[in-house]
KOLVO-988000 format. One record per residue (C-alpha): residue number from 0; residue in three letters; x, y, z. Coordinates in pm, 1 decimal, decimal comma, padded with zeros to 6 digits. Each point is the difference from the previous one (the first is absolute). Layout:
- seq_type_c1_c2_c3
- NUM_ALA_X_Y_Z;
...
//
This chain:
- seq_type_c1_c2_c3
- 0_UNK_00420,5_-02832,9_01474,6;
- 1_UNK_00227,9_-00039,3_00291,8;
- 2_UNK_00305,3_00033,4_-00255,8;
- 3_UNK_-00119,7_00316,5_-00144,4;
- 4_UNK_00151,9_00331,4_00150,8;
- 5_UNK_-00228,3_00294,9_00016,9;
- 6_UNK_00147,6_00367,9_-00013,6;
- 7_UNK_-00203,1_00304,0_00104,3;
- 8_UNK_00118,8_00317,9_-00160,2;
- 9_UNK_-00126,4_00249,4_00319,0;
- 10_UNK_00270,2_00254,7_-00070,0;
- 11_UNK_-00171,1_00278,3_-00108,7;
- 12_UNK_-00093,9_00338,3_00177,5;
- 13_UNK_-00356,6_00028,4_-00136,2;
- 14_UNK_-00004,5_00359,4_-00077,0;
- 15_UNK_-00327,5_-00025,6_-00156,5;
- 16_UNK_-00133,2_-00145,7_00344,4;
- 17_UNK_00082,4_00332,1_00161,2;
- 18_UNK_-00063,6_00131,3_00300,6;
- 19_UNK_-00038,8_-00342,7_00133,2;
- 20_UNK_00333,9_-00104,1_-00084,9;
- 21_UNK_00200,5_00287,6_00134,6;
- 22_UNK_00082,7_-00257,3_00333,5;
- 23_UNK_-00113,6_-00350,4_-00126,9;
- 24_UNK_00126,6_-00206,0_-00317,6;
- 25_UNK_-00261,7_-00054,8_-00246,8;
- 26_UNK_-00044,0_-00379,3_00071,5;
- 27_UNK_-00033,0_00022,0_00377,2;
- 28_UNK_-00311,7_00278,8_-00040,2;
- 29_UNK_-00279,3_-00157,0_00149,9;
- 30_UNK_-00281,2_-00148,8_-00222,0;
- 31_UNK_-00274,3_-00251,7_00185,7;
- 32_UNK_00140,3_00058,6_00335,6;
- 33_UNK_00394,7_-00134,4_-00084,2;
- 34_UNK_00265,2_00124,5_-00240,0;
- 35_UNK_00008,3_00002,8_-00357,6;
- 36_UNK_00269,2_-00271,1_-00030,3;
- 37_UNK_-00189,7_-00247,0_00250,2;
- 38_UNK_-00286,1_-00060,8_-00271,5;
- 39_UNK_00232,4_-00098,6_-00300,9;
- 40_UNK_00238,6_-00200,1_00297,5;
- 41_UNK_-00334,1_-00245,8_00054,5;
- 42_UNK_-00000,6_-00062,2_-00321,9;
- 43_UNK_00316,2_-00110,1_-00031,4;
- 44_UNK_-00008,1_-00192,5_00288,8;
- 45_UNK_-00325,6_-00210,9_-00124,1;
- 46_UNK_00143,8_-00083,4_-00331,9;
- 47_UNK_00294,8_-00167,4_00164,8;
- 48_UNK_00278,6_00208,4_-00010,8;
- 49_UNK_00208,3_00061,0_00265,4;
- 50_UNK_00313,0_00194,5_-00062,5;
- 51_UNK_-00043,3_00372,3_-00092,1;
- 52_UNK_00216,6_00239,6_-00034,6;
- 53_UNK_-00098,1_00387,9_00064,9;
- 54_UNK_00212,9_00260,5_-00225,1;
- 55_UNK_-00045,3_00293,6_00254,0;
- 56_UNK_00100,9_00369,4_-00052,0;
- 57_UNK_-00218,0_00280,3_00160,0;
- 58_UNK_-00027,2_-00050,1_00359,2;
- 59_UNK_00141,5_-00309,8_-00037,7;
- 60_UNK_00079,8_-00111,6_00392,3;
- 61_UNK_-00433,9_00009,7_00032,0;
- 62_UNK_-00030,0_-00316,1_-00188,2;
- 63_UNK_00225,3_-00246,7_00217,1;
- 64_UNK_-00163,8_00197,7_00331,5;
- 65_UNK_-00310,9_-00076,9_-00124,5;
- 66_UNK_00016,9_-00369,0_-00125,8;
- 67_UNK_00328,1_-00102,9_00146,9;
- 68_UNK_00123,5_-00339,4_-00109,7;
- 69_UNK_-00349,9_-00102,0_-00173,5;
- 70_UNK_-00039,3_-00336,1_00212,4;
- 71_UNK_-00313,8_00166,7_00173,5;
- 72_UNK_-00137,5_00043,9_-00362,1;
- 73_UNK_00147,5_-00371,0_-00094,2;
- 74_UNK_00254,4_00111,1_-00223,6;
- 75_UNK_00368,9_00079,2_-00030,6;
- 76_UNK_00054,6_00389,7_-00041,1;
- 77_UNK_00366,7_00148,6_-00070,4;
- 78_UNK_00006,7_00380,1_-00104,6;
- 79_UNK_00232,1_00149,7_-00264,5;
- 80_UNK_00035,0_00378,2_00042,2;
- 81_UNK_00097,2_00208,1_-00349,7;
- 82_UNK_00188,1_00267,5_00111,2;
- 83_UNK_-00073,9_00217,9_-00352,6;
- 84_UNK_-00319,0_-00076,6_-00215,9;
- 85_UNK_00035,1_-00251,0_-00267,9;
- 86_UNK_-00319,5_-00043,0_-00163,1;
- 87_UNK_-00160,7_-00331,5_-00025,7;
- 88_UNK_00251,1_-00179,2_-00158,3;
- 89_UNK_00239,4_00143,6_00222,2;
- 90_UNK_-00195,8_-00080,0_00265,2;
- 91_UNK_-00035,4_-00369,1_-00103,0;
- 92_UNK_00351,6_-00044,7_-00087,2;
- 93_UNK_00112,0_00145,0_00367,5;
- 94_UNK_-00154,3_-00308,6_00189,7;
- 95_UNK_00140,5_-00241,8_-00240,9;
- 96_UNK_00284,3_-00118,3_00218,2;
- 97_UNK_-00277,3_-00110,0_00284,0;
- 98_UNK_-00175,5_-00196,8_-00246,3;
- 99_UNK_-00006,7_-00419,9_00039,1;
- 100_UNK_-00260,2_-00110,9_-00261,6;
- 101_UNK_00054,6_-00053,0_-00395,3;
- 102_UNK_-00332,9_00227,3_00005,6;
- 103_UNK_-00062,1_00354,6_00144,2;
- 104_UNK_-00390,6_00142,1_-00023,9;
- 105_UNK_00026,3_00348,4_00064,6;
- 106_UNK_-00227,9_00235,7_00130,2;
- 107_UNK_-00113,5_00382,8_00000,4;
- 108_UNK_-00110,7_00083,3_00355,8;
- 109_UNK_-00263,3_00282,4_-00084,7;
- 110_UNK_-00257,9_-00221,6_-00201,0;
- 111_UNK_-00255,5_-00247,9_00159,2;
- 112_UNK_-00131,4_-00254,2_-00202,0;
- 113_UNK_-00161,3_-00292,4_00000,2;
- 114_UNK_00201,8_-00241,4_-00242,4;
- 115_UNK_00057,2_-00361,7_00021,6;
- 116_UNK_00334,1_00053,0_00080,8;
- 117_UNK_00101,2_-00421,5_-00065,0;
- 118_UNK_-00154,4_00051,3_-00347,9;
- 119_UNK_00227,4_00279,4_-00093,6;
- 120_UNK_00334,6_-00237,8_00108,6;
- 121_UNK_-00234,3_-00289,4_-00204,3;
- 122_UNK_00007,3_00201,3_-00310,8;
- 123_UNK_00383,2_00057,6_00050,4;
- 124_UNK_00083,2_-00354,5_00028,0;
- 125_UNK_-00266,1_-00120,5_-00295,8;
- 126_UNK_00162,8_00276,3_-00216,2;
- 127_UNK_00333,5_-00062,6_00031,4;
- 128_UNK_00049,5_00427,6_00089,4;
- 129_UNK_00321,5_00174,4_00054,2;
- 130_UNK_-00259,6_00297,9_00158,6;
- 131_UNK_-00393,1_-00090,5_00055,5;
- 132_UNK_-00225,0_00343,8_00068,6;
- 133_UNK_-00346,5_-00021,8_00175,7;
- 134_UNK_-00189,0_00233,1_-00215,2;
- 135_UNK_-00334,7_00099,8_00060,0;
- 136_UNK_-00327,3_00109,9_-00189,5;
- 137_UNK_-00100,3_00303,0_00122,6;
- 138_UNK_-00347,8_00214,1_-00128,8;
- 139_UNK_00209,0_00329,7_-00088,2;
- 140_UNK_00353,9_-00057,8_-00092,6;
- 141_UNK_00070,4_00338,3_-00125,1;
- 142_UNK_00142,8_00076,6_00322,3;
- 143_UNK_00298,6_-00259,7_00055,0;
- 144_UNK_00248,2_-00164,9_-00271,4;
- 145_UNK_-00170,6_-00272,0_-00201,7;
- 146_UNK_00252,8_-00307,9_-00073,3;
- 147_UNK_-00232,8_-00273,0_-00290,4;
- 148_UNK_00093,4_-00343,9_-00022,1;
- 149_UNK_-00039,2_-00237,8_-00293,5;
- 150_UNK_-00177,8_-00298,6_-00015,7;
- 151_UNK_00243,8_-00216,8_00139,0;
- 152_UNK_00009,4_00231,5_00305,2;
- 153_UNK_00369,5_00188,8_-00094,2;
- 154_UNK_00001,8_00360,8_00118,9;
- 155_UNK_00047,1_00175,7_-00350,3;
- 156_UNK_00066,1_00368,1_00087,0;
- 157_UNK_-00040,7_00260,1_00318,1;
- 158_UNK_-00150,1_00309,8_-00126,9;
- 159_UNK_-00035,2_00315,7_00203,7;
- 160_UNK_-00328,2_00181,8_00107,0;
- 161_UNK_-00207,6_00035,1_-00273,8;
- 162_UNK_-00408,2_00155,1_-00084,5;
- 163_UNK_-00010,2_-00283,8_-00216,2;
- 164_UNK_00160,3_-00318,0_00106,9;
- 165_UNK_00020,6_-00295,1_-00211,6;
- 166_UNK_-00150,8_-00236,2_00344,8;
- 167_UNK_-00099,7_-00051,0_00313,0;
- 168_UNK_00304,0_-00126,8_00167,7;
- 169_UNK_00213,8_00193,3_00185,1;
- 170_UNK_00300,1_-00087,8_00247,1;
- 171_UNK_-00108,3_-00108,6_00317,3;
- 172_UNK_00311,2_00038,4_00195,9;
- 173_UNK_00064,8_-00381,4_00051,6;
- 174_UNK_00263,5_-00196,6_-00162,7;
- 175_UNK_00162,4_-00323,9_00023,0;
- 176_UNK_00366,6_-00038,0_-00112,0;
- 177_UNK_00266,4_-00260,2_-00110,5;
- 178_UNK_00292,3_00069,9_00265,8;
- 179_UNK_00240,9_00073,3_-00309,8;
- 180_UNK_-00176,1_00281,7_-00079,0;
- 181_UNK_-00022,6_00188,8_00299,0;
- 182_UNK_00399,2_-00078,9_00020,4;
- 183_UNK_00022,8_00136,9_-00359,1;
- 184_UNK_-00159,1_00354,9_00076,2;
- 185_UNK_00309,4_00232,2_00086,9;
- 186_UNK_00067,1_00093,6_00335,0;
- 187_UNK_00073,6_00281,2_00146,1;
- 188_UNK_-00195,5_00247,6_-00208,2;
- 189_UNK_-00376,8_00123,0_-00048,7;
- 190_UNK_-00235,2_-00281,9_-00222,2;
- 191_UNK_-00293,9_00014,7_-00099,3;
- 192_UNK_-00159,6_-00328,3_-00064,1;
- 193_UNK_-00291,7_00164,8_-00177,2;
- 194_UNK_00216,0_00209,7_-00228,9;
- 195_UNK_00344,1_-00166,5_-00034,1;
- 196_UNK_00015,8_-00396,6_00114,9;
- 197_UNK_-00319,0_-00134,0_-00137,8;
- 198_UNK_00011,6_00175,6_-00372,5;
- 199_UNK_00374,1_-00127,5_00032,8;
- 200_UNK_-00150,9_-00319,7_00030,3;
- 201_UNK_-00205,0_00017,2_-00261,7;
- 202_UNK_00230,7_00156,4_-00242,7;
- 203_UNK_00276,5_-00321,1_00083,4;
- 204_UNK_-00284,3_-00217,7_-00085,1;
- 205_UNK_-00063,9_-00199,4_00383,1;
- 206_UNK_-00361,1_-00110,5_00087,2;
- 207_UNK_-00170,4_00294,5_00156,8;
- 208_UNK_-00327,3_-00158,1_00077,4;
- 209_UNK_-00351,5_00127,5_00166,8;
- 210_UNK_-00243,5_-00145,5_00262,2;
- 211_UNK_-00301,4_00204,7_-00118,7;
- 212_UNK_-00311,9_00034,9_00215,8;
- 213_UNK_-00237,9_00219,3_00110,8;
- 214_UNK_00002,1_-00046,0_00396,8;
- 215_UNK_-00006,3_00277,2_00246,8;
- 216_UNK_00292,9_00246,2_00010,6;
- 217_UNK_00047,0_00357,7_00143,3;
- 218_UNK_00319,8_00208,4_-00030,9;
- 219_UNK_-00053,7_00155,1_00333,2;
- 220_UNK_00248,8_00325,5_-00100,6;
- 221_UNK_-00201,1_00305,5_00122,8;
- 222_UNK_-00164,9_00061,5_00295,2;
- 223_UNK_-00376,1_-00032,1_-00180,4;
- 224_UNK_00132,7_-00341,4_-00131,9;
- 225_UNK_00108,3_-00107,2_00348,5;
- 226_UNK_-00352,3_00079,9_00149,2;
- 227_UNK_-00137,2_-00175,5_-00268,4;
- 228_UNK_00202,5_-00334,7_00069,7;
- 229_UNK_-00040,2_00008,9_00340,1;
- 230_UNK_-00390,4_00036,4_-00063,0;
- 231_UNK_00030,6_-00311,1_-00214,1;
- 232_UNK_00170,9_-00197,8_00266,8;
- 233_UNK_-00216,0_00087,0_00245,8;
- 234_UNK_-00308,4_-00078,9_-00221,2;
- 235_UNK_00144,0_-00346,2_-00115,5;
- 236_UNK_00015,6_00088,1_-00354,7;
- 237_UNK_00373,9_-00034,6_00037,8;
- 238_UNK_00136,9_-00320,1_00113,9;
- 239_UNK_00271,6_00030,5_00314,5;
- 240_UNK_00059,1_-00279,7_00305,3;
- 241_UNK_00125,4_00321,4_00152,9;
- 242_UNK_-00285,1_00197,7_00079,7;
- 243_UNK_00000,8_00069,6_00436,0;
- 244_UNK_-00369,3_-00122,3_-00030,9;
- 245_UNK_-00322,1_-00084,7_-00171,9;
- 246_UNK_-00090,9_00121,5_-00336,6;
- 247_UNK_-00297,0_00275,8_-00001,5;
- 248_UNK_-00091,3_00313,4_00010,9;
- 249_UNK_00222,0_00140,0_00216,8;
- 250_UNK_00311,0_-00133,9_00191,5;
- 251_UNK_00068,4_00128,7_00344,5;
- 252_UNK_00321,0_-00046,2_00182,1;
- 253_UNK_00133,0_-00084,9_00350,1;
- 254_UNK_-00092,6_00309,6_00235,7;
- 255_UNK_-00170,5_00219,7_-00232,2;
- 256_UNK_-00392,0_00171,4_00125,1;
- 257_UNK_-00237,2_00030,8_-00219,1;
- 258_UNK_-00346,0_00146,1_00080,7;
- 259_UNK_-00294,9_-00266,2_00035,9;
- 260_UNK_-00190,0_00294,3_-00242,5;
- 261_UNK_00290,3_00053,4_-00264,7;
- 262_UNK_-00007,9_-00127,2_-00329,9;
- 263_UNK_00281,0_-00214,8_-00147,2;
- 264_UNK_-00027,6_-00119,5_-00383,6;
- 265_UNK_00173,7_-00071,4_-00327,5;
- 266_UNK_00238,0_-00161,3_00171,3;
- 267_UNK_00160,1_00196,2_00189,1;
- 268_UNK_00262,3_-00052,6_00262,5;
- 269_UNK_00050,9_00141,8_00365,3;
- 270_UNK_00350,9_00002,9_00148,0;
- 271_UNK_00118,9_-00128,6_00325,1;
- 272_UNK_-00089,0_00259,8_00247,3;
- 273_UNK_-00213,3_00222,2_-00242,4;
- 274_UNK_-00326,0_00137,9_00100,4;
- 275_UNK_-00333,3_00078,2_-00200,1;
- 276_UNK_-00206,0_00244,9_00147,2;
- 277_UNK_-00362,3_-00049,3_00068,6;
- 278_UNK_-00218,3_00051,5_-00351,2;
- 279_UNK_00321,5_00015,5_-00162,6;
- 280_UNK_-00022,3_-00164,6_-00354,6;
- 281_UNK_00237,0_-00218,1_-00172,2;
- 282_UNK_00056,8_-00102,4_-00392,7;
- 283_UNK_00236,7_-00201,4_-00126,8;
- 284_UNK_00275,9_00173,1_00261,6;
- 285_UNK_00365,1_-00047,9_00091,6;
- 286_UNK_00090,5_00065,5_00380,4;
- 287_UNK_00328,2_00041,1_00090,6;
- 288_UNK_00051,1_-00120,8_00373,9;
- 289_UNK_-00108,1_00231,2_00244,1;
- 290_UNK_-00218,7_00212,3_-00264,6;
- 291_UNK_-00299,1_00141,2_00146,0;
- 292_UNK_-00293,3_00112,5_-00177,4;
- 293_UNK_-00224,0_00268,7_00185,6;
- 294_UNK_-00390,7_-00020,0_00069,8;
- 295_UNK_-00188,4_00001,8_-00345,4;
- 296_UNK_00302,8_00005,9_-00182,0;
- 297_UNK_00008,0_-00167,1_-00319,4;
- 298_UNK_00332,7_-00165,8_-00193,9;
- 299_UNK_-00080,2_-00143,6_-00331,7;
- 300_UNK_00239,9_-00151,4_-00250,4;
- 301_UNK_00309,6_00152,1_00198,1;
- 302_UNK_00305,4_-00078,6_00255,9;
- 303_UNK_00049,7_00166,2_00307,5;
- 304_UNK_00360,5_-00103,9_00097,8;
- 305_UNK_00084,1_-00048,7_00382,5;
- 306_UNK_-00074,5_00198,3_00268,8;
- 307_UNK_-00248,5_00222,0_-00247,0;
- 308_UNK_-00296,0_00153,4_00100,5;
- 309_UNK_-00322,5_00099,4_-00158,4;
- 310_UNK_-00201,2_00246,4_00207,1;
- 311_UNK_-00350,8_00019,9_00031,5;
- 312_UNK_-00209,0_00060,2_-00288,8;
- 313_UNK_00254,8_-00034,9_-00241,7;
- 314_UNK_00028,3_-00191,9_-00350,7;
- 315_UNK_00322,1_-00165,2_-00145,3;
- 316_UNK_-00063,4_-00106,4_-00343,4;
- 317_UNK_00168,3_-00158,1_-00255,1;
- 318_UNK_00310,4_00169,7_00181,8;
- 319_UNK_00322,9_-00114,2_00204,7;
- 320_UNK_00099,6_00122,7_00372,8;
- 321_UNK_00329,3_-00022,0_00118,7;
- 322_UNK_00116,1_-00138,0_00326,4;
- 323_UNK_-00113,3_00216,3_00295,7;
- 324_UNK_-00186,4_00301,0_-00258,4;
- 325_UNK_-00304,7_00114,6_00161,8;
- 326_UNK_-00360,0_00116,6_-00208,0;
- 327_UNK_-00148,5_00257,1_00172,0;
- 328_UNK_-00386,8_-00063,4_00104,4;
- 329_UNK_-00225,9_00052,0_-00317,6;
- 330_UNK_00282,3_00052,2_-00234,3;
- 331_UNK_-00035,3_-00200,3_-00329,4;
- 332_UNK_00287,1_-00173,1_-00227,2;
- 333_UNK_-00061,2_-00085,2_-00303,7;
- 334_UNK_00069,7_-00143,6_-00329,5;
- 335_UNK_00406,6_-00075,3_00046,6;
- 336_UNK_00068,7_00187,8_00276,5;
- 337_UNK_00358,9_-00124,8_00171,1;
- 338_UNK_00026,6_00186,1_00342,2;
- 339_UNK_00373,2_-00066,9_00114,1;
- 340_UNK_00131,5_-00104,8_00354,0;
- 341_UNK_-00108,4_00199,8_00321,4;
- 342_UNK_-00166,1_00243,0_-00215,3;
- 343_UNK_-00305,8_00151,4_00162,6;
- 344_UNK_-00303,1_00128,7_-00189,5;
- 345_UNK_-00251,6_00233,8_00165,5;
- 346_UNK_-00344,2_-00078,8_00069,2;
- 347_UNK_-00308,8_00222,1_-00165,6;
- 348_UNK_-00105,8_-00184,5_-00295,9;
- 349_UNK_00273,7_00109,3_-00220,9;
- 350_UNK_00049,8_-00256,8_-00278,9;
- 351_UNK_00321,8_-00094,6_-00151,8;
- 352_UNK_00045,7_-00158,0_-00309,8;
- 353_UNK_00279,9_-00083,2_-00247,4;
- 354_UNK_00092,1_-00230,7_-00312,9;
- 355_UNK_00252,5_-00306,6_00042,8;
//
């Protein structure tokens, strides 16, 4: 896999992810105790492949502070800034001139997954494809685009959302292609490969194909989807060689206190130099470094981004906290709830609550 180039689209500014990504691009968030990006980076590393190239955008100087040259990580990182959004295809077709192999998988950066990532470049190669798309079989489709396949494996259509879709299968933001087609998507414009290069494929009659399985996968787009990754990181049920520790309940990092009576589960993670107050509960929690959750507090299924705090008494749930908010003691989020940056809610058991 050594001649196989990998590009990571990691472009985007992850509205949906807000408040969290107000100062930090959506793939360096962390999730299990190190960024986003590091997680799909292992993988790419233990398959082999060694040459990536990231197609940066939003904050794009964090990603060459933050992984410099990629040696540490054993790979080869160059970064290739867009200096107007292109889409996908755009995107894809930007990095094209710092590409070196006859193949290019390409990757979105806000979906973990669990994929055999040498059997999706197998099917490729066994198929003959111009394009070959890891689709996955997911429980409830009706949510994403569903893309069926024939029996030979061809990709045969890519429908849009849908209370009824015809299968199981929907893009799983992985694809492998030929290097002629990534040179023959136009440059300099917006693409969508969802909506514009792959139907054109179809439509000129090249082999579209599809590695179909049903391995784990997340799209880790909103906050509640974030928690919910890191969770399965932390837990093992999502595979990573990049996790700062052993798989568990909980995953503490370098510095951070945590009461001998607290109560850390679901697994939940605990930033460098957080605290967790003494009969403080925890449940399937994101901690921010430096977060500090008060004496009896409990935070279940929610972030609290860095340097939050969580008074004594108080309940986060199912809610986000921006980067240096504070919940007053006793107060109560609930159900949604996205408290922005420095933003400081009083203490006397008022409850908060609003829809996503």
């Amino acid at each position: 896999m050594s001649d196989v180039d990998a590009v990571v689209l990691v472009g985007g500014k992850g509205t949906r992810l807000r408040p969290l990504t107000l100062s930090t691009a959506k793939p360096m968030l962390p999730t299990a105790g190190v960024p986003m990006l590091a997680h799909l980076l292992s993988r790419i590393q233990a398959v082999g492949i060694r040459h990536v190239v990231l197609g940066t955008s939003y904050l794009a100087e964090t990603f060459a502070s933050h992984f410099g040259d990629g040696s540490a990580l054993g790979l080869e990182l160059e970064y290739v800034v867009e200096t107007e959004p292109l889409g996908t295809g755009g995107g894809i077709r930007n990095v094209a001139p710092y590409l070196r192999g006859s193949e290019v998988m390409v990757f979105n950066s806000d979906v973990l997954a669990g994929t055999d990532l040498a059997a999706v470049v197998g099917t490729h190669r066994e198929t003959e494809a111009d394009v070959t798309l890891h689709l996955v079989r997911v429980p409830d489709p009706r949510a994403f685009g569903c893309v069926p396949t024939d029996a030979d494996g061809r990709v045969q259509a890519f429908l849009e959302k849908t209370d009824d879709p015809p299968t199981d299968q929907i893009n799983a933001g992985c694809y492998v292609f030929r290097r002629e087609v990534v040179d023959s998507i136009p440059a300099g414009r917006p693409v969508s490969v969802e909506r514009e290069t792959f139907p054109g494929l179809l439509e000129a009659g090249a082999r579209v194909s599809g590695h179909v399985d049903a391995t784990y996968w997340r799209d880790l787009g909103t906050p509640f989807d974030l928690v919910d990754g890191s969770a399965d990181l932390v837990l093992g049920r999502a595979p990573s060689d990049a996790l700062p520790g052993p798989i568990g309940q909980a995953l503490i990092l370098k510095d951070a206190t945590v009461a001998s009576d607290a109560t850390l589960l679901g697994g939940s993670t605990v930033g460098a130099g957080a605290v967790v107050g003494a009969g403080a509960r925890l449940d399937g929690a994101l901690l921010f470094d430096g977060a500090v959750v008060g004496e009896g507090a409990v935070v279940e299924r929610s972030v609290l981004g860095a340097g939050a705090r969580v008074e004594a008494g108080a309940t986060v749930s199912d809610s986000v906290v921006g980067d240096r908010a504070v919940i007053g003691e006793r107060c109560e989020l609930r159900d949604g709830m996205r408290v922005w940056p420095d933003v400081v809610l009083p203490a006397g058991g008022v409850r908060f609550s609003a829809g996503v």
